[in-house]
C-alpha positions as CSV (number, residue, x, y, z in Angstrom):
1,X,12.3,22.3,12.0
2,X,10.2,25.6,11.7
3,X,8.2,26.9,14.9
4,X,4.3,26.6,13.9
5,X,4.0,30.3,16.0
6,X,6.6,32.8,14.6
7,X,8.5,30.2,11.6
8,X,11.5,30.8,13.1
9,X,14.5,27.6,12.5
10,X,16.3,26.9,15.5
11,X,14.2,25.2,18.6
12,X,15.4,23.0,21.4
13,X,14.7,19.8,22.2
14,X,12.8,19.5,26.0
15,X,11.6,16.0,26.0
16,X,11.3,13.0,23.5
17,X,9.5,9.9,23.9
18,X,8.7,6.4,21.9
19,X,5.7,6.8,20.5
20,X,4.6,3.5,18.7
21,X,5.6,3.4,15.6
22,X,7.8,6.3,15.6
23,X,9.6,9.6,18.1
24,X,7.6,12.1,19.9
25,X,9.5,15.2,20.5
26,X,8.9,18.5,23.4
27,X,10.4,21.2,21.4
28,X,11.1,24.9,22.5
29,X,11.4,27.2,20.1
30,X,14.3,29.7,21.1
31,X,12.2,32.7,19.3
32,X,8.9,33.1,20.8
33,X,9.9,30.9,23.5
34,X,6.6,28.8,22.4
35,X,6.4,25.1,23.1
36,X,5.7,22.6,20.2
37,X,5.1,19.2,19.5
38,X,6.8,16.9,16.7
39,X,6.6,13.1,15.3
40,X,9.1,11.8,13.5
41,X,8.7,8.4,11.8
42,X,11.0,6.1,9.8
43,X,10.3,6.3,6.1
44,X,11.1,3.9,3.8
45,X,11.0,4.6,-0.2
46,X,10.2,0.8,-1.8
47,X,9.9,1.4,-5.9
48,X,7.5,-0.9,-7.8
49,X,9.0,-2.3,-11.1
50,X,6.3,-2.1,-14.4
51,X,6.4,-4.8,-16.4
52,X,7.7,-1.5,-19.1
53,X,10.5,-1.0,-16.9
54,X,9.3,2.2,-15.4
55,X,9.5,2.5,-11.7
56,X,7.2,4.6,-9.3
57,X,7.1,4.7,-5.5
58,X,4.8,2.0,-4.0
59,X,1.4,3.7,-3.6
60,X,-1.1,1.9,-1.3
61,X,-3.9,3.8,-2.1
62,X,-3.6,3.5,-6.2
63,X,-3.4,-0.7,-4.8
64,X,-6.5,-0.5,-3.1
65,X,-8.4,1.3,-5.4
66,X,-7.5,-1.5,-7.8
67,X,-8.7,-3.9,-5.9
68,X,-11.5,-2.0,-5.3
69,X,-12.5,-2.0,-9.0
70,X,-12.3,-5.5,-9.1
71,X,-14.6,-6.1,-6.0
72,X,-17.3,-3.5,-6.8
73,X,-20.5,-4.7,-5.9
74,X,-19.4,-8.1,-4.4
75,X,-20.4,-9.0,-1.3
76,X,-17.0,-8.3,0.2
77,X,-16.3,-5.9,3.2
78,X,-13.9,-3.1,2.8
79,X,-12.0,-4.2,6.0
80,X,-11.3,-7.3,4.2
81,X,-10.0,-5.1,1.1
82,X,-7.8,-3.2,3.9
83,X,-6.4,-6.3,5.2
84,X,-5.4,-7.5,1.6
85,X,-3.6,-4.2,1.2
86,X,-2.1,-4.6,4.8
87,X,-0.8,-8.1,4.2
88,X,1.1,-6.4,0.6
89,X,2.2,-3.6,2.2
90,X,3.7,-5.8,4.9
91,X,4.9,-7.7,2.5
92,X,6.7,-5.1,0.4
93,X,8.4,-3.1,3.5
94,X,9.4,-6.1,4.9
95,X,10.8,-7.5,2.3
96,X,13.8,-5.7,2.7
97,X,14.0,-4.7,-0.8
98,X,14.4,-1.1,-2.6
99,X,12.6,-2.2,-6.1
100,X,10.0,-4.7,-5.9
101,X,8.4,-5.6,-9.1
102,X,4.6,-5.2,-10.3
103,X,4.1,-8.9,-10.9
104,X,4.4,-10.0,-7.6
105,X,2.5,-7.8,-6.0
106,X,-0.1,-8.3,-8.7
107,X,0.0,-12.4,-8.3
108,X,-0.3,-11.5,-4.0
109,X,-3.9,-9.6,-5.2
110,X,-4.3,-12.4,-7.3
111,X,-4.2,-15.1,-4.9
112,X,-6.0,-13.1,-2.0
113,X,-9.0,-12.8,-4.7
114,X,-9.4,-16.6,-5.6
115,X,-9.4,-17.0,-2.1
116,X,-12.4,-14.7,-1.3
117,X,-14.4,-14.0,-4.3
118,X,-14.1,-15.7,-7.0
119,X,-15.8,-12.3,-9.6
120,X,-13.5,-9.8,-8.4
121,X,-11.0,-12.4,-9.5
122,X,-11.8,-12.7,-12.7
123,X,-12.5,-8.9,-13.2
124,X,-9.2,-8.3,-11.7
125,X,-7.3,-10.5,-13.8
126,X,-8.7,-9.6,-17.2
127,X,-6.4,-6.1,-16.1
128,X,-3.9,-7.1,-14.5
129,X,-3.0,-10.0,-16.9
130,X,-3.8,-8.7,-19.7
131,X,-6.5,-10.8,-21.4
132,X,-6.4,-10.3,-25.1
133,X,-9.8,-11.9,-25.9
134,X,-13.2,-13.7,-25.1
135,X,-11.1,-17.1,-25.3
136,X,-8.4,-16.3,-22.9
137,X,-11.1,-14.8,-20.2
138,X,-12.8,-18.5,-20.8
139,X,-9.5,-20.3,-20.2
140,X,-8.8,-18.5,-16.4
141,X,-12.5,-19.2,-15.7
142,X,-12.3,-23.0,-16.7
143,X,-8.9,-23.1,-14.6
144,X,-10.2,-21.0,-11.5
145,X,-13.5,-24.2,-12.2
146,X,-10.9,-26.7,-12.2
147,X,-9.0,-25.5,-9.1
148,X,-12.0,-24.9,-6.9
149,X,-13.5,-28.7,-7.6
């Protein structure tokens, strides 16, 4: 741990505390004799599994800009997008697991949009799944009809 004052390596530890959701630490830097505050929090690398076979740390943001897309200009709240990505990212810490692949996390999105907005999922799965064609989009829409009667 460097000193923010003079950068130098070695400090001492005065206090530490629970802070939440991770360690507050009182730190003396045996230097400049400053005082210095740090927060340590437990980090967890899940990887996400592409249906390639490539893998790439699990990126909230990239997840809710993609759900984002698929909800632009619908009539749905951006705390409701932030909850979707919550309930994932729960999900996929949670879950115990180091590799987690794409399509479940893609079929979560999935079902969260049929439940809210029935657009955004339609625009969503033409990505995510893949649609080759006109007929294929036709075929989700006729099923999404079916289901929601």
């Amino acid at each position: 741990m460097k000193c923010p004052y003079c950068g130098h390596t070695r400090s001492r530890v005065l206090d530490t505390r629970d802070s939440g959701d991770g360690i507050r630490r009182r730190r003396l830097c045996l230097n400049c004799q400053k005082r210095f505050t740090t927060y340590e929090q437990v980090s967890v690398a899940v990887h996400v599994i592409k249906s390639d076979g490539r893998r790439e740390a699990f990126d909230r943001t990239k997840l809710l800009n993609g759900i984002r897309m698929a909800c632009a200009k619908r009539p749905i709240a951006m705390s409701e997008l932030e909850g979707i990505v919550e309930q994932i990212e729960e999900y996929v810490y949670s879950s115990g697991q180091a590799e987690i692949p794409s399509k479940v996390i893609g079929n979560m999105v999935l079902d969260r949009l049929q439940e809210i907005d029935p657009v955004a999922y339609i625009r969503f799965a033409t990505v995510y799944l893949e649609l080759p064609d006109l007929d294929a989009v036709q075929a989700v829409i006729e099923n999404l009809v079916t289901r929601s009667k």
